[in-house]
Structure formats: C-alpha cells, structure tokens
C-alpha positions in Angstrom: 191.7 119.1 53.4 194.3 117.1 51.2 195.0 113.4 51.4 198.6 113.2 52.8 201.1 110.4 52.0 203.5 109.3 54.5 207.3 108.7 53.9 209.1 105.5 53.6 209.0 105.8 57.4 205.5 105.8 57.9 206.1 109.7 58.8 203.9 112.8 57.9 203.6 116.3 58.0 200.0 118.0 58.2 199.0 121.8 58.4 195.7 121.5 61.3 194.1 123.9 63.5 193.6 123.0 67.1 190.2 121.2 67.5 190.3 119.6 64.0 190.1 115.9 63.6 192.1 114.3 61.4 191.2 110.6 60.2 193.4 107.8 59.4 192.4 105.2 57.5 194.2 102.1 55.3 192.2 99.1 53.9 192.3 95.6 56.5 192.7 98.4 59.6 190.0 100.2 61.3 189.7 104.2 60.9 191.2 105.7 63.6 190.2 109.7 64.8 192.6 111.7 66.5 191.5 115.1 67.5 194.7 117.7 67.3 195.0 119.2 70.8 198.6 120.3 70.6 200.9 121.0 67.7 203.3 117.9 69.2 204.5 115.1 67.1 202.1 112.2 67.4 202.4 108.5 67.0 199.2 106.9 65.5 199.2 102.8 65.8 196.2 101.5 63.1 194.2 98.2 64.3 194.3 95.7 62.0 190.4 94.6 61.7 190.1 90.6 62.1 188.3 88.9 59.3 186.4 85.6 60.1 185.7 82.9 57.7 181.8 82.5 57.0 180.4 80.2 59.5 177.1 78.4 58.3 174.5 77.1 61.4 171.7 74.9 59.9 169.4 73.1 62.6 168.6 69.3 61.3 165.6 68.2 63.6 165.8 64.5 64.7 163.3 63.7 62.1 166.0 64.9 59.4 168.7 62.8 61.1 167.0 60.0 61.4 166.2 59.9 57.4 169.8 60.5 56.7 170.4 57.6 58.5 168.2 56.0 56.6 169.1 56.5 53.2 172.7 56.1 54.7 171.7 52.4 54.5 169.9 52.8 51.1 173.7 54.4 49.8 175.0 51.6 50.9 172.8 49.0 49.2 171.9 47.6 52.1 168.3 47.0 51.4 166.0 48.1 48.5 162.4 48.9 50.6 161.7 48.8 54.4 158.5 46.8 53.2 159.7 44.1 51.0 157.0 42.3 49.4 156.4 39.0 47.5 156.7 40.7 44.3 160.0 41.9 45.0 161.1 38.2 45.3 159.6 37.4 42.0 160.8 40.3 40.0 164.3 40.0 41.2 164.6 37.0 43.4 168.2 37.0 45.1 167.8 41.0 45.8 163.9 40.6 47.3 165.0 37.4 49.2 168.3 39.4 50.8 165.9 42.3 51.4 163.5 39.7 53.3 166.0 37.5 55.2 169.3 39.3 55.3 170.6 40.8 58.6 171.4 44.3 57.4 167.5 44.9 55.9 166.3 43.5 59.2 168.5 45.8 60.9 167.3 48.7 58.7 163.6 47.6 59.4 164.4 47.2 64.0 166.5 51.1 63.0 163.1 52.4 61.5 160.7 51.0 64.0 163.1 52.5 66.8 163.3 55.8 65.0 159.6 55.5 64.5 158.7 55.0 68.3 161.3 58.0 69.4 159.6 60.4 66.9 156.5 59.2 68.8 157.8 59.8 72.1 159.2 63.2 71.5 155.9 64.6 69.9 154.1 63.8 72.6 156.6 65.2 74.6 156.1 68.7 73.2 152.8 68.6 74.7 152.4 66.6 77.7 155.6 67.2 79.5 157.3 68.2 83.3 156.7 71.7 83.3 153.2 71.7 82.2 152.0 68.6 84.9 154.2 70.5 87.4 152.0 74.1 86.9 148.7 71.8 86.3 148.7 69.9 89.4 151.7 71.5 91.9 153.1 68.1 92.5 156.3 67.6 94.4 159.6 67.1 92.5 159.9 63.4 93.8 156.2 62.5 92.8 156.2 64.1 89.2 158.4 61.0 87.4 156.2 58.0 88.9 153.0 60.3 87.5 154.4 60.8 84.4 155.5 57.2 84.0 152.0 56.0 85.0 149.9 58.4 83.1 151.7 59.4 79.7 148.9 59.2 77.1 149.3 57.3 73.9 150.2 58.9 70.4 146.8 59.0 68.8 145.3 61.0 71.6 147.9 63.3 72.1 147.4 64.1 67.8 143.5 64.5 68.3 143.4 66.2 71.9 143.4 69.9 72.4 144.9 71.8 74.6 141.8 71.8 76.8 141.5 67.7 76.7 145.7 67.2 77.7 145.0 69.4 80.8 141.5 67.7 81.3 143.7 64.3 81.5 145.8 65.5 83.9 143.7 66.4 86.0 141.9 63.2 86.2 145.0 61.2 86.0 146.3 63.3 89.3 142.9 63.1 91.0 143.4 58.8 90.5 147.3 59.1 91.7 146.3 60.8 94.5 143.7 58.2 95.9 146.0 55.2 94.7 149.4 56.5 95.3 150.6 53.6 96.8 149.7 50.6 94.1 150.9 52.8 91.3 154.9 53.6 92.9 157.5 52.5 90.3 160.4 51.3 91.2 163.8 53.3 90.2 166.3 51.4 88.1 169.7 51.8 89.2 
C-alpha cells in the first residue's frame, strides 16, 4: 500500500478494504493501528512518546564514603598522613609539626578511628545480627536487644569464625543469659 501525505490540515484520503489496518506513524509519537471497520471519516489523535533524560544509579558502600571523606580533608590540605612521624618533622618541620599538633589533623586522625570502629561494627553486623539470634534461639522481641548488647563478639572472631562457630556462640551465649538473666539486664537510655 502507498505512503499517504496529509494536507495542510492534517487531512487524508485512503482507498482500504474493510478489515485492513492501516498504521500511522510520525517520529517523537507512538505508532498508532486503526483497523477500518466502516468507510466513515475518522479522526486519529498520535501520542507524543515522553523522552526521559538518562538517569545514572551508582551505589557507594559506607567504606567508599567514608574514604571520600577522607581525602576530602587531604584536598583540603588539612593534614599530609594520618600517621605522622618524626621524620616528617625533620624533613619539613612546620608541615610535620601542624600534622602532629594541629586541630584539623587530630580531627582527621578521631574521623578515621570513628570510621574505623563503624566499619568494624557493620561487618560484624552482616554476620551476627537480629534475625539470625532471633531463628537461633526463639527469643522474645523484648529480650533480643539486652542479648545482643551482652554478647556481640569482637571483630577478630567474627573474621576467623565460620558459620558453624557464630551459631555455636549463640548458643552458648543464650544457654548463659538464660541462667543469669537477671545480673546481665541493661538499662535503656532515654
């Protein structure tokens, strides 16, 4: 069948055959079909199609934020090392002594401990958390916080334990909370 142009009207005149379907089509509108039932004029209104801009999601783990932040405060010129050493202080002595007495290079140093211990805290997390104490042991709701306060494991045996050791712990540490439930209550902050 034969492109057709419209007039300056948008109009058109078309030979079809009932049953035939005709397509319409124009670049920034989506392709409409229109199957000819009668041979009665028809109006034919074209969508226009909606273009969005490119959106770009990147996830930055708190590991990446927090070394941003930190080189944040080398950009600045804050401080030249986190670990300033003697030799620093004799190489280039006001720089080494700013980086050993000023306030912001302390400040970096009390940001990177912090950052340190919360990167601690949030890898043991991923393995010794509510949801797997809670299936372990069957606790109640109000019980599962003073547990986990009283019997989080340290960061060195939480890197060398298996799976098998973590539930192991918790098991033990709930058989002890159980018989000394009383001396080990924690006290909620308000």
């Amino acid at each position: 069948m034969p492109d057709v142009q419209t007039d300056e009207l948008g109009s058109f005149h078309i030979e079809v055959a009932l049953g035939d379907t005709l397509l319409f089509k124009k670049s920034d509108y989506s392709p409409q079909y229109i199957v000819v039932q009668t041979y009665v004029s028809q109006s034919v209104y074209m969508q226009p199609v909606i273009q969005l801009n490119q959106v770009t999601i990147k996830d930055v783990s708190k590991k990446q934020e927090i070394n941003d932040a930190l080189n944040d405060y080398k950009k600045k010129g804050q401080f030249y090392s986190l670990n300033p050493s003697v030799g620093s202080v004799l190489t280039s002595p006001i720089s080494g002594l700013y980086d050993l007495f000023g306030k912001a290079p302390a400040q970096a140093r009390k940001f990177r401990q912090y950052t340190q211990q919360e990167l601690e805290r949030i890898e043991i997390n991923k393995r010794y958390n509510k949801p797997l104490v809670k299936q372990i042991t069957k606790m109640p709701d109000e019980d599962l916080d003073s547990f986990m306060l009283s019997f989080t494991p340290n960061i060195e045996d939480i890197r060398v334990w298996s799976d098998y050791d973590i539930i192991d712990y918790i098991k033990r540490s709930y058989a002890y909370f159980v018989k000394n439930k009383e001396s080990l209550k924690v006290e909620k902050l308000y």
